[in-house]
C-alpha positions in Angstrom: -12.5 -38.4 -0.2 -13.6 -34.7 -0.5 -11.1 -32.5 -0.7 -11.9 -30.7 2.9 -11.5 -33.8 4.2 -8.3 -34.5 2.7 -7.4 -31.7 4.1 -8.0 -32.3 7.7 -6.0 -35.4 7.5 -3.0 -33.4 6.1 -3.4 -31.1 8.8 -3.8 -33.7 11.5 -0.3 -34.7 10.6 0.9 -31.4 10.5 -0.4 -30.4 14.2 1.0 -33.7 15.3 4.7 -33.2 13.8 4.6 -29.8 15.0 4.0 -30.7 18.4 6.1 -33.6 18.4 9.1 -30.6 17.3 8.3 -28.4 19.9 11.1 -29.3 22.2 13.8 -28.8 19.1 11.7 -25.8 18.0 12.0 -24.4 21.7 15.8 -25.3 21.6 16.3 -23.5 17.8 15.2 -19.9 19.4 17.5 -20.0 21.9 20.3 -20.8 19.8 18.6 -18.0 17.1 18.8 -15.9 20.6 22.7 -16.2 21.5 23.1 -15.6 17.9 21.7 -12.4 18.1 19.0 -13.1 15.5 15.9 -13.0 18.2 15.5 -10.5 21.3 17.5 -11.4 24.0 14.9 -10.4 27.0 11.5 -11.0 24.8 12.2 -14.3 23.1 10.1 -16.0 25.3 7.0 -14.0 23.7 7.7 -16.4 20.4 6.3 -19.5 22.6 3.2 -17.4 23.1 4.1 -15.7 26.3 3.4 -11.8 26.5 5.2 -9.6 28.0 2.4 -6.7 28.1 -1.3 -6.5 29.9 -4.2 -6.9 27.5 -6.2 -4.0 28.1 -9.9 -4.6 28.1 -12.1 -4.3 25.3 -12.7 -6.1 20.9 -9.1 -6.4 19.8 -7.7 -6.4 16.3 -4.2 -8.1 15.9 -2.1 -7.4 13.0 0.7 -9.7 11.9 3.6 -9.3 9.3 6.6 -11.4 9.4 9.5 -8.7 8.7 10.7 -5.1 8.0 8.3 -4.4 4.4 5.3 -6.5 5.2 5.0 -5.0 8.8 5.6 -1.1 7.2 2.8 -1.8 4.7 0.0 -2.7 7.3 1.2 0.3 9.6 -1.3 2.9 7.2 -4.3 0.4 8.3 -3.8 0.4 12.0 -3.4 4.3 11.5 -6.6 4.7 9.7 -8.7 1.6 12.2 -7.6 3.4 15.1 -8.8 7.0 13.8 -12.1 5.4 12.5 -12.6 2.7 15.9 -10.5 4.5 18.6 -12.3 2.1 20.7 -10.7 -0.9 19.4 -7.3 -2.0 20.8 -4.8 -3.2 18.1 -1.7 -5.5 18.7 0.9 -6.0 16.1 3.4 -8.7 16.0 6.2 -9.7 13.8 8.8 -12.3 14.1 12.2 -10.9 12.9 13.8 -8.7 15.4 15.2 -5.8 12.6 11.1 -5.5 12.0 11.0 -5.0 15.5 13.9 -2.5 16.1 12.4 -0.2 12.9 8.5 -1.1 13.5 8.4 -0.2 17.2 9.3 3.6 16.5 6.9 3.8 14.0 3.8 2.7 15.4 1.3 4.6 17.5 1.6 4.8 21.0 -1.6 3.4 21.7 -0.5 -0.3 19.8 0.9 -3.3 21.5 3.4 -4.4 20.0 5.1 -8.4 20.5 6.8 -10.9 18.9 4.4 -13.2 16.8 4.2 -16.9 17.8 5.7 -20.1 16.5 3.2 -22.3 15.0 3.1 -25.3 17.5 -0.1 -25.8 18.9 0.5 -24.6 22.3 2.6 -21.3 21.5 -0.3 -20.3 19.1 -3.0 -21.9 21.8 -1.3 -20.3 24.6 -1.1 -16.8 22.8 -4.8 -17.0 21.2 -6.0 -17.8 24.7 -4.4 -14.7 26.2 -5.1 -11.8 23.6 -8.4 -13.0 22.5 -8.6 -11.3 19.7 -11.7 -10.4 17.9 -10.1 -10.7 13.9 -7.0 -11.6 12.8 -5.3 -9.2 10.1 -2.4 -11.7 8.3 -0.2 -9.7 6.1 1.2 -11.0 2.6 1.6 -14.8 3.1 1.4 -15.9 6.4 -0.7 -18.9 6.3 0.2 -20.8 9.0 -2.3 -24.0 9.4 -2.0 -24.3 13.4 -2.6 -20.7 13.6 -5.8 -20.4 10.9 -7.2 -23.5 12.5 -7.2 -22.5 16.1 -8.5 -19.2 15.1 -10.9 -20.4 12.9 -12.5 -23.0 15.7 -12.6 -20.0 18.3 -14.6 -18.3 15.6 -11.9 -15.4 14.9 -12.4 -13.9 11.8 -9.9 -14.1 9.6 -8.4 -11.5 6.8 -5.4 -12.1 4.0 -3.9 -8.1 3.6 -1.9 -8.0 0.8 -2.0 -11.2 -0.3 0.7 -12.6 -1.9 2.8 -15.5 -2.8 6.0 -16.5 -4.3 6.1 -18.8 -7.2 8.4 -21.5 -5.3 5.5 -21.1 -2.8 2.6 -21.4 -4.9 4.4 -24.5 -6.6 4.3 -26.3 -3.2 1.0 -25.6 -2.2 -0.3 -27.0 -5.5 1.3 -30.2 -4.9 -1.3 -33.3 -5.0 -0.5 -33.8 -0.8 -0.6 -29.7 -0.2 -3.5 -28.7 -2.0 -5.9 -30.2 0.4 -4.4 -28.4 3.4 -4.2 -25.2 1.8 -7.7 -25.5 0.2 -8.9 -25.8 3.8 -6.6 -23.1 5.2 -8.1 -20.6 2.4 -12.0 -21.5 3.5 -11.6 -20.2 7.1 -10.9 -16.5 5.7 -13.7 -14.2 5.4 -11.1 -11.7 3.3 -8.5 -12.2 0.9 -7.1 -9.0 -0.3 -4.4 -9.9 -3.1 -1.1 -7.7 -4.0 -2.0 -8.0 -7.9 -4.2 -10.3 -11.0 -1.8 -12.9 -10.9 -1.7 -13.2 -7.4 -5.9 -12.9 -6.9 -5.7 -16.0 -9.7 -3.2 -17.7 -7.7 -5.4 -18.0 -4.9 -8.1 -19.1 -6.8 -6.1 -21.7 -8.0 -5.3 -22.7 -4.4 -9.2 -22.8 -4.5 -9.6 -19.9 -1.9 -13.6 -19.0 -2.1 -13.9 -16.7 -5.3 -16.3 -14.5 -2.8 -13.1 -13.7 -0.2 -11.2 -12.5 -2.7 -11.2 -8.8 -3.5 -8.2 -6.7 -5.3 -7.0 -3.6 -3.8 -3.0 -3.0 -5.2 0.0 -3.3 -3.1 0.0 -1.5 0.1 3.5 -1.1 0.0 3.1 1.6 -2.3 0.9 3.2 0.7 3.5 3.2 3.1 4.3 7.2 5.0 7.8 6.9 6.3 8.0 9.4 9.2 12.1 10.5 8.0 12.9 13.4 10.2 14.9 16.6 9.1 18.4 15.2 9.2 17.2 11.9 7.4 15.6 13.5 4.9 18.7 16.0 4.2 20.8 13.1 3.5 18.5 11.7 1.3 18.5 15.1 -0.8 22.4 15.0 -0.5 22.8 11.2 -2.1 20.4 12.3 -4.5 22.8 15.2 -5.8 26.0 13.2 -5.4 24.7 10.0 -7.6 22.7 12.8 -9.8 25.0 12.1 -12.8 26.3 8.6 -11.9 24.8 5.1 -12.8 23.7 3.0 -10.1 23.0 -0.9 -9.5 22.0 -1.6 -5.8 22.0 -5.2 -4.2 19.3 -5.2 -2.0 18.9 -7.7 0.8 22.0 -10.0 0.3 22.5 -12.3 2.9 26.5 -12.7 4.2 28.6 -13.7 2.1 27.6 -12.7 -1.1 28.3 -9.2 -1.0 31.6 -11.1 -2.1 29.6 -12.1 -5.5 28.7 -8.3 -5.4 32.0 -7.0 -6.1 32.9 -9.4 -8.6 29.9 -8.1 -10.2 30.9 -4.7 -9.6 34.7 -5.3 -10.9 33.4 -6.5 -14.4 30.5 -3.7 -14.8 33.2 -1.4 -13.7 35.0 -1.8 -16.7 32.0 -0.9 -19.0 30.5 1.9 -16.9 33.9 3.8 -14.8 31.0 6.0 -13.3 29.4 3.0 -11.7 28.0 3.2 -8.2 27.1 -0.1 -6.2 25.2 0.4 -3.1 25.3 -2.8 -0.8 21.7 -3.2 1.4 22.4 -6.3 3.6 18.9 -8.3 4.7 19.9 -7.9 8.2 21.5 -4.9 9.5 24.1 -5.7 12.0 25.8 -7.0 9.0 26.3 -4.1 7.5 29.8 -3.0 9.1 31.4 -6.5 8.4 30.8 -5.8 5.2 32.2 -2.3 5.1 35.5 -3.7 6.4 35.4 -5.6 3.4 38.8 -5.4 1.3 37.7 -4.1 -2.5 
């Protein structure tokens, strides 16, 4: 059987499941929701239903799933809208401290929402209401419902700073994956990777070698708008850990700031001067740990 083939089959299990979980899916955001972990008045935009008016008009929709991916692809929408002003952008995401940074950092003239979950009739239900003209997927979203339904409504499709974990690219090169993601791959007119190793990667996943085109890391691209007061406390931590070593812990989920300060105890020992600075991955969580007993 040829490998696009193979594919299809794979995928005609996945749809299937995925529809089958829709229900428990459904009942998972609104626990995530009285958890505090999706937005408790536009959830419902998750199942595909918007809470904003389309406005008329070729529309380009960016999606990244958190804080770093979506802050990379805001220097793109910048420069479409100043070279196609006439072409409406949407932007989703799907963690809710992407949304609370992301939505004051955007132009006015973007809609934002929360990004879909991929069961056929969320991402059906949300394709079928924005209509958009390309689809702009940032680092490694590749979800199959979603590049399948946009790929049989003849959306184009573009990778942005592709890029993929090893644990991930494991996975997909599995004898039952490769298939699927072989066919996921072929429905993009653009694959931009991160870096080499991720460009050969994807052409291990057996992405078209024509798609794929190297550009470096967008991140690195990224113009934080800090204002006057943000960026004098930046100056000021600069001058008090001047002349101090530093080891920061950057996006620790709860509970291990506790492995932290262990950490922190012993390389205390060797370097009195130390300074540990804690960055929790979500940032509610931030004064439970400060009431943390050291």
């Amino acid at each position: 059987m040829a490998t696009a083939a193979k594919g299809m089959v794979v995928y005609k299990i996945y749809r299937a499941l995925s529809r089958a979980l829709a229900p428990l899916l459904h009942l998972h955001l609104r626990w995530r929701k009285l958890r505090g972990l999706e937005h408790p008045t536009r959830w419902p935009e998750r199942l595909g239903r918007p809470s904003l008016t389309r406005s008329s008009g070729p529309l380009l929709w960016f999606h990244a799933v958190s804080l770093g991916e979506g802050m990379a692809a805001i220097p793109v929408i910048k420069r479409c809208i100043c070279c196609r002003p006439d072409v409406n952008i949407l932007m989703t995401t799907t963690t809710l401290p992407a949304f609370n940074v992301i939505k004051n950092q955007l132009p006015d003239s973007v809609s934002y929402q929360f990004s879909p979950i991929d069961t056929p009739a969320a991402v059906d239900a949300f394709l079928g209401y924005w209509k958009p003209s390309a689809i702009i997927l940032v680092e490694s979203e590749l979800w199959p419902n979603l590049v399948m339904a946009a790929s049989r409504k003849g959306i184009s499709l573009t990778l942005l700073n592709a890029r993929m974990s090893e644990k991930s690219f494991m996975l997909w090169m599995q004898p039952m994956l490769l298939p699927l993601i072989s066919l996921m791959l072929s429905k993009f007119s653009l694959i931009v990777p991160l870096s080499t190793m991720q460009a050969i990667h994807f052409q291990l996943l057996q992405a078209p070698p024509f798609t794929i085109n190297f550009s470096g890391d967008l991140k690195y691209a990224v113009d934080y708008d800090n204002s006057k007061e943000e960026i004098r406390g930046i100056e000021d931590l600069k001058l008090q850990l001047a002349n101090r070593q530093v080891w920061m812990a950057s996006s620790i989920h709860r509970g291990e700031e506790e492995v932290v300060l262990g950490v922190h105890k012993v390389l205390v020992q060797k370097y009195p001067d130390l300074v540990t600075i804690i960055v929790p991955r979500y940032p509610k969580h931030g004064q439970e740990i400060a009431w943390v007993q050291y």
